[in-house]
C-alpha positions as CSV (number, residue, x, y, z in Angstrom):
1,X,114.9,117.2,100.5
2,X,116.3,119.8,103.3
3,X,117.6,119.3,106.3
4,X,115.4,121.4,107.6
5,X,112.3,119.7,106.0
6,X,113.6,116.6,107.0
7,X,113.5,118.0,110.7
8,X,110.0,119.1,110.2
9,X,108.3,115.7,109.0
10,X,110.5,113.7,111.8
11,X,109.0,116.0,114.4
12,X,105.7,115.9,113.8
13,X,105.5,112.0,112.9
14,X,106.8,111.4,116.7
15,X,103.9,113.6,117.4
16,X,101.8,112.0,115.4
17,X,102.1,109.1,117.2
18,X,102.1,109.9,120.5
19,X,98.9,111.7,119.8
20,X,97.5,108.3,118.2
21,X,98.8,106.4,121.1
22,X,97.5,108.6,124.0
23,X,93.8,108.0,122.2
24,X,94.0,104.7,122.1
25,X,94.8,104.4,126.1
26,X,92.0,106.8,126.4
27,X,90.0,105.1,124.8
28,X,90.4,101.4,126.5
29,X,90.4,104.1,129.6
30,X,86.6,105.5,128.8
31,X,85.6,101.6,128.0
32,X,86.4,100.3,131.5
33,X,84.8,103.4,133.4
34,X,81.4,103.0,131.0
35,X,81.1,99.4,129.9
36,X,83.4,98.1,133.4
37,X,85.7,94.8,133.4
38,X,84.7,91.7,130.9
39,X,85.0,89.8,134.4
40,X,82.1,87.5,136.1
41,X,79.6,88.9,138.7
42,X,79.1,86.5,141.3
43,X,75.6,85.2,141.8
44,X,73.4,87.1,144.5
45,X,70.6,85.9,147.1
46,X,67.6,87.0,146.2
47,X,65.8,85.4,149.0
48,X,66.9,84.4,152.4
49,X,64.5,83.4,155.4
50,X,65.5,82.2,158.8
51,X,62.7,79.8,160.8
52,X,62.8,77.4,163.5
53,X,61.2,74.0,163.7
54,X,59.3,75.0,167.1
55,X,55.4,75.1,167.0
56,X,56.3,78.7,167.6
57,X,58.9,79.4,164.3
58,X,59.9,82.7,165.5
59,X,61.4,80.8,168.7
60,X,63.2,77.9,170.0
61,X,64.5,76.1,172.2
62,X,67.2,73.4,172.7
63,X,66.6,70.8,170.7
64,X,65.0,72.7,167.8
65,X,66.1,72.9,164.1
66,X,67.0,75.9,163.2
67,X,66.8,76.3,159.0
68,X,67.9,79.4,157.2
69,X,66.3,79.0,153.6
70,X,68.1,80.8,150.7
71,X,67.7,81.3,146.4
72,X,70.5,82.3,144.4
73,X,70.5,84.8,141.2
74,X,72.8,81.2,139.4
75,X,73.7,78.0,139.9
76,X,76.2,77.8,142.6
77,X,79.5,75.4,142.7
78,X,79.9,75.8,146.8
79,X,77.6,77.1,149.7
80,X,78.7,77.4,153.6
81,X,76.7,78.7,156.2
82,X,77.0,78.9,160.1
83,X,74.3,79.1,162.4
84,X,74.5,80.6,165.9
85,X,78.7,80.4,165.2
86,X,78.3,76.7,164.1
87,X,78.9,74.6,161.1
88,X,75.7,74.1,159.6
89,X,74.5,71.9,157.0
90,X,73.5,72.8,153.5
91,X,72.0,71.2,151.0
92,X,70.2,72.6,147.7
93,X,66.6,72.0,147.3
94,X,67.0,73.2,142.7
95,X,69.3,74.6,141.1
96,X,69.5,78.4,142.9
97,X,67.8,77.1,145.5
98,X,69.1,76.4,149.2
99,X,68.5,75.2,153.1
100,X,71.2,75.7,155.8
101,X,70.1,73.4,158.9
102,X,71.4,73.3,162.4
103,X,70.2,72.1,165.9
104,X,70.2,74.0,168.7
105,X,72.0,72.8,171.9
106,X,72.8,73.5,175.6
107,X,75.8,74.9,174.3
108,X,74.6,77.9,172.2
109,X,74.4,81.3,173.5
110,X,70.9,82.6,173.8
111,X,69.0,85.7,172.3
112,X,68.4,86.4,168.1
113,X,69.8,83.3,166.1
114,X,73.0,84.8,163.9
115,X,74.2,83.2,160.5
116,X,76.5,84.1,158.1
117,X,75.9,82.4,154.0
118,X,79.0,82.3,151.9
119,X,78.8,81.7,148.1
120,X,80.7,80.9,144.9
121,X,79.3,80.2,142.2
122,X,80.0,77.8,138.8
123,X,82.2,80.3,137.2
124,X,84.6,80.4,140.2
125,X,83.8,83.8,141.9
126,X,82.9,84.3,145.3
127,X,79.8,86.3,146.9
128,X,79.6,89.0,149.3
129,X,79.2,87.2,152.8
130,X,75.1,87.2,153.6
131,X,74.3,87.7,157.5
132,X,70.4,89.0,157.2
133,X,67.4,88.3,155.6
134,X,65.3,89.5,152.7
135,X,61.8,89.1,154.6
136,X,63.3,90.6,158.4
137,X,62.3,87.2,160.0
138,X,64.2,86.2,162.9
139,X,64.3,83.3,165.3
140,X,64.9,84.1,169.5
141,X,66.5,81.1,171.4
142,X,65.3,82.4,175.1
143,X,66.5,80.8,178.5
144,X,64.2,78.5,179.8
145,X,61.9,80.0,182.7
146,X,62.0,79.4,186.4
147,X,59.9,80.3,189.1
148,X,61.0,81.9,192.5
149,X,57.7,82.2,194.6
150,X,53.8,82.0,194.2
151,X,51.0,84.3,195.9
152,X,49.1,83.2,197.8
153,X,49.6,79.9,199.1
154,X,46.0,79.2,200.1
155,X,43.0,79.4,197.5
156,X,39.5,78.7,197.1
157,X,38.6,75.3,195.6
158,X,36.1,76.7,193.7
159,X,38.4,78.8,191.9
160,X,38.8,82.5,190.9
161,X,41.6,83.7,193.1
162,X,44.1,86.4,191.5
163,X,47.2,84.8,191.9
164,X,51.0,86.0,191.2
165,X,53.7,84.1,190.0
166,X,57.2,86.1,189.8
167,X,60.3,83.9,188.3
168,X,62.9,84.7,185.1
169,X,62.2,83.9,181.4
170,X,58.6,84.5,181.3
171,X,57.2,85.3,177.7
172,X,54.1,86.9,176.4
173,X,51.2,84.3,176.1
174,X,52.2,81.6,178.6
175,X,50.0,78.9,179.9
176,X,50.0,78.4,183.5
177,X,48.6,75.1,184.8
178,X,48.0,74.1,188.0
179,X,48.4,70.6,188.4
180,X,46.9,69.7,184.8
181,X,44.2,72.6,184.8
182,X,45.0,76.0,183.2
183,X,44.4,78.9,185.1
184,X,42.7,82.1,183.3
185,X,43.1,85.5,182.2
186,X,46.8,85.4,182.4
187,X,49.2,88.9,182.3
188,X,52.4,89.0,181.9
189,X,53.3,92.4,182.8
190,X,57.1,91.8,182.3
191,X,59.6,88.9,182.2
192,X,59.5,88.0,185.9
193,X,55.9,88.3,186.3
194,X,52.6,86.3,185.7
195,X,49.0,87.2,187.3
196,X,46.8,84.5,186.6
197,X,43.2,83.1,188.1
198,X,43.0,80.3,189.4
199,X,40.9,77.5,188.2
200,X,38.4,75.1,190.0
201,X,40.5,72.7,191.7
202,X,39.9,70.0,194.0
203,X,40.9,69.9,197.9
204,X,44.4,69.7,198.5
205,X,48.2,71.1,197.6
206,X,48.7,71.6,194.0
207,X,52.1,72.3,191.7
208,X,52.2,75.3,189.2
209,X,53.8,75.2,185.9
210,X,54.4,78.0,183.7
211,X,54.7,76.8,180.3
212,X,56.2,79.5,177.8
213,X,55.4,79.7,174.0
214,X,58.2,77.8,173.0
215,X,57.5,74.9,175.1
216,X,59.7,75.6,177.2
217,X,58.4,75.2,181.3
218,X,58.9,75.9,185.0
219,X,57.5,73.8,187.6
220,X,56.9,74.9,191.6
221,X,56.1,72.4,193.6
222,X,53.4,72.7,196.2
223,X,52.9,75.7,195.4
224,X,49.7,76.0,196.4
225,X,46.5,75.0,198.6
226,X,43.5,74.6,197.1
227,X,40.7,75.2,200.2
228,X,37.0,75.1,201.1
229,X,36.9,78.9,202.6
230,X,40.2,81.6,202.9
231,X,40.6,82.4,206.6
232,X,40.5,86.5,207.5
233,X,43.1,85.7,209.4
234,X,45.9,82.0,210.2
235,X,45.6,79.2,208.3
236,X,44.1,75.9,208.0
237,X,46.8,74.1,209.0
238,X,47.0,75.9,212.5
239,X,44.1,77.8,213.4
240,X,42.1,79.7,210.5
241,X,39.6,82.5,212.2
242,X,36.7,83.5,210.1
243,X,35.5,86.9,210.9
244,X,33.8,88.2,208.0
245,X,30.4,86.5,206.1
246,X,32.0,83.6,203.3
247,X,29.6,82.0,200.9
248,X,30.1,78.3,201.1
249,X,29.6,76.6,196.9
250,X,27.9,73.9,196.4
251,X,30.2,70.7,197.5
252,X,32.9,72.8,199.3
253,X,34.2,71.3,202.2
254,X,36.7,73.2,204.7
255,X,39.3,70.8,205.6
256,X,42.9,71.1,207.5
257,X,45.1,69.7,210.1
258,X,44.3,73.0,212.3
259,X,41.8,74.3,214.4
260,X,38.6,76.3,212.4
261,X,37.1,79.6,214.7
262,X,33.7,81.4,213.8
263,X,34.4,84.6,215.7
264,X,32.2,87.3,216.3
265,X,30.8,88.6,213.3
266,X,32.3,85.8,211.0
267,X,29.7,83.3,209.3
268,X,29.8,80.2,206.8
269,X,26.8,80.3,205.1
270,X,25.2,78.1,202.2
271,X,21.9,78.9,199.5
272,X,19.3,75.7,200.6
273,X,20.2,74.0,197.7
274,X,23.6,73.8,198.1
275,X,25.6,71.5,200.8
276,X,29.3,72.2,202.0
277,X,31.3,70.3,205.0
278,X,33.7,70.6,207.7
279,X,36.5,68.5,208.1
280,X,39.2,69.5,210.2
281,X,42.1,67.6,212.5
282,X,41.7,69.9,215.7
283,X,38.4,71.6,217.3
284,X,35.6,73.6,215.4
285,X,34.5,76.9,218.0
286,X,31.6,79.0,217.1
287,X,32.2,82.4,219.7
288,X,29.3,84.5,220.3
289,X,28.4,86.3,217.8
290,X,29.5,83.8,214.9
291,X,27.7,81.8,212.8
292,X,27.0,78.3,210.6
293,X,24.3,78.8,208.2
294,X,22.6,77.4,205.7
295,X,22.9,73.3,204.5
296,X,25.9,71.7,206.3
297,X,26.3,68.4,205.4
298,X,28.7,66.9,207.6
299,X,31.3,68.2,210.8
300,X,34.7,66.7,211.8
301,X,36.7,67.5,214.7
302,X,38.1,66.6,217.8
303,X,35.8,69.2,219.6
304,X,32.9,71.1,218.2
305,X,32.1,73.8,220.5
């Protein structure tokens, strides 16, 4: 054989096989970019909720269990979870199933309840780090409420007055009590203020709670004074003036430390079934002009003029 033949074949066997070995590295090339990896995929949540153990599971308050409830695509060899930036505890309900619990204290930092779930699963390989849920629930830990003044002070016994409460912390749906009996058709127009009536309420000074969804309350004391009549002008306690025509109910008595005045143009009246008293600590002065009418059962004072 030639040299030159000899040349030839030499040459084209190297290229021969560089061809044949640049195929088979595109080859295992094109099978990674269309069939991917033979690695494992690690196990996905299907399913995560977050819920509170308050009556209200959308909120809570110190004290509450917060549980964050989560399924897996596999079996699982770890699970961690945080709750709020703590350790929480987990424990599997099945096989791909999960609960992450932790309680809520005085030391947690209010507003929407954060969590983080971290996974690995029985092969080895660890998850993408989970911080939301599948469903979009969420659990609010709100400040407690607190109360800063009620409007007015004095109110009719028999009930019905418009009164405002303005504090902090005040939710939608609250129950304001005062004493132990709810008041009615309670607004909250925004978080610092409540209008609420008031209920019927015997004689005397009364407390007013405001109790938010969550259970969690405000209490004023003495809030307010529970009346027989609202003076037009003073107070019961000093020297009330009635001046305009007031309908006593049925059972109402005035009472107070003070002095009571009918002035001119001002009248307690009563229907002739109904009976309502007087009872106060200094003098009772009907001026020209005033009036007592209708069923009074019964007057009190030092001086009744």
């Amino acid at each position: 054989m030639s040299k030159t033949l000899l040349n030839f074949v030499a040459n084209n066997y190297f290229k021969y096989m560089l061809c044949k070995k640049f195929l088979a590295m595109a080859f295992v090339v094109a099978s990674f970019v269309l069939v991917g990896p033979n690695i494992s995929h690690a196990a996905s949540l299907s399913s995560v909720t977050i819920a509170s153990g308050n009556a209200s599971t959308t909120l809570a308050k110190i004290g509450d269990k917060i549980t964050i409830s989560f399924t897996s695509s596999a079996g699982l060899g770890i699970a961690t979870s945080t709750i709020n930036g703590n350790t929480a505890t987990v424990a599997s309900t099945s096989a791909t199933s999960f609960k992450a619990t932790y309680t809520l204290t005085g030391l947690d930092t209010t507003g929407v309840i954060t969590f983080k779930i971290g996974t690995k699963d029985l092969s080895g390989v660890y998850g993408f780090e989970t911080s939301t849920t599948t469903n979009k629930s969420k659990v609010t830990y709100n400040p407690a409420p607190t109360i800063t003044s009620v409007i007015p002070y004095y109110i009719l016994s028999s009930g019905g007055n418009s009164v405002t409460v303005t504090g902090t912390g005040f939710l939608s749906s609250p129950t304001v009590k005062f004493d132990y009996t709810a008041g009615t058709g309670v607004l909250v127009p925004n978080s610092t203020t409540i209008s609420v009536n008031s209920p019927v309420h015997a004689l005397g000074i009364a407390d007013v709670v405001v109790i938010n969804a969550d259970g969690q309350a405000a209490t004023s004391s003495s809030a307010v004074r529970f009346d027989g009549v609202l003076c037009d002008s003073g107070d019961l306690e000093h020297t009330c003036t009635i001046s305009t025509s007031h309908t006593m109910a049925n059972g109402t008595t005035i009472t107070g430390p003070g002095n009571l005045v009918i002035a001119n143009g001002g009248s307690l009246t009563s229907a002739a079934e109904n009976k309502f008293g007087i009872n106060m600590g200094g003098d009772i002065t009907v001026q020209s002009g005033g009036s007592i009418l209708g069923n009074l059962s019964g007057a009190t004072s030092t001086n009744f003029t």
